[in-house]
N, C-alpha and C positions, 0 to 999 in steps of 0.2 A: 976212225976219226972223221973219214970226210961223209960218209953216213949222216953223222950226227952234225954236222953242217948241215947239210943238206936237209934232214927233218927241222933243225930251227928256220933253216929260212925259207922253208915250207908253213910252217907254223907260224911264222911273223907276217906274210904274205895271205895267209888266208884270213888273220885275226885286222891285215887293214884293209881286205876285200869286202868281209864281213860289214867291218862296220860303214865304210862307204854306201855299201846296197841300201842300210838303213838311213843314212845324211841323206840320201837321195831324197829319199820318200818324203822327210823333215825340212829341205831345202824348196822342195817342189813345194810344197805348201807355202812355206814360208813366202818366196817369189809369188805364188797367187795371191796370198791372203795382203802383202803388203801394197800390191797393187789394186786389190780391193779397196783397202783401208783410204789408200793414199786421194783413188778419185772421189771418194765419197766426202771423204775433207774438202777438194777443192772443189768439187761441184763439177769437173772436169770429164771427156770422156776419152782423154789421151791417156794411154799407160805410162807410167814413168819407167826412169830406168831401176828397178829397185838393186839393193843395197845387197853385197855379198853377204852369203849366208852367213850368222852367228852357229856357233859351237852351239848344239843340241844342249839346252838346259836340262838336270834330274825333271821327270815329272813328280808333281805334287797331288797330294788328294784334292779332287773336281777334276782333274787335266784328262783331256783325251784319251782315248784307248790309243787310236790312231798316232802313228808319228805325221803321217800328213796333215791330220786335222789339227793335232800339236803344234805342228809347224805355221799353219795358216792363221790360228789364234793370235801366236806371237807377231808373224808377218803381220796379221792388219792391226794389230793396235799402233805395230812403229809406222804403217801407215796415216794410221789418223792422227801421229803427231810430228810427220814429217814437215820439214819448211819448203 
């Protein structure tokens, strides 16, 4: 019995380490791309503070291989319509 504890919560901990590694990669874009986005909108060369990561959306057919470049997509379009 405490075995099989021990493999689920081995098993729960590795399936939200897993995907953490990958938000990284998706979030790191994201934060470049929307500070991209953002000074290009204002003509500015200060970086803002950008906006906590959104939850990784499914890709669609055209979208990045990358979850970085994924990520940097999304990040700069909410930059170019940031207020």
């Amino acid at each position: 019995m405490i075995f099989r504890k021990k493999h689920i919560l081995t098993t729960i901990f590795l399936a939200l380490f897993s995907t953490s590694v990958f938000a990284s990669d998706f979030c790191d874009g994201f934060k470049r791309g929307y500070i991209a986005g953002y000074k290009q909108a204002k003509g500015t060369s200060l970086p803002p503070l950008p906006p906590l990561c959104p939850l990784k959306p499914l890709k669609g057919f055209g979208d990045p291989e990358s979850d970085y470049e994924f990520g940097y997509t999304i990040g700069f379009k909410k930059g170019l319509t940031a207020r």
